[in-house]
N, C-alpha and C positions, 0 to 999 in steps of 0.2 A: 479533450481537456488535457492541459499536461501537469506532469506534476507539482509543478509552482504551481498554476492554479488551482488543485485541489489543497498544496497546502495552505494558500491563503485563504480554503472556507472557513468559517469558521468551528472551532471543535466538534461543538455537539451534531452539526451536520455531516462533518466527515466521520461520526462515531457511526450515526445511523445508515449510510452508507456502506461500511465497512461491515457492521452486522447483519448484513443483506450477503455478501456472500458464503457461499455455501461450500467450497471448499475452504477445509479446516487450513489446508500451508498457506495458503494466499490471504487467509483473514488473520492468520496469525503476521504473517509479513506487512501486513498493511497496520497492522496494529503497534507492532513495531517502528515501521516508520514512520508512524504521522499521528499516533496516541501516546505516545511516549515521552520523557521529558526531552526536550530541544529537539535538533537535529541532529541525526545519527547517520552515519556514511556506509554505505551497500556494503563496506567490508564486515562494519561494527552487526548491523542486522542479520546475514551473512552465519557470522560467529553464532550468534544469537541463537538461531534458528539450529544450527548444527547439519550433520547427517551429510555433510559433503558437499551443499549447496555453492555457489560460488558466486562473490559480489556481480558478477554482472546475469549470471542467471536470476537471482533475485529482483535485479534492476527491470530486466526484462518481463518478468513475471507482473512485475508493480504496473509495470506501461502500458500491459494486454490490459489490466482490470482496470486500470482508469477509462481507457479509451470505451470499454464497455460500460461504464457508469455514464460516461460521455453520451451513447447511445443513447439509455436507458432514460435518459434528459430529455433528448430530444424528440422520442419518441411521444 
């Protein structure tokens, strides 16, 4: 899956989604990106988040957990 199409699911599927994982930085990132009002850019989440994280490590972080959700689908 990539990220557009997880953002096109609809909310309350990407919610229950998103509170299936079990690390707290990556459900809070996720929560951030795609619970959030509109669209918000890896730098804005990034900030968000704090502690030093950097837009493209975030970016990265988002694209491991979709591709496992991806899985998790198809299994």
């Amino acid at each position: 899956m990539t990220i557009r199409a997880f953002r096109e699911l609809p909310w309350d599927v990407r919610q229950k989604m998103i509170q299936q994982v079990d690390d707290f930085l990556t459900r809070r990132i996720l929560e951030i990106a795609f619970l959030g009002d509109g669209r918000i850019s890896w730098a804005q989440v990034a900030c968000r988040i704090g502690g030093g994280n950097s837009p493209e490590s975030i970016r990265k972080r988002t694209v491991r957990m979709i591709k496992c959700f991806d899985q998790n689908v198809q299994a």
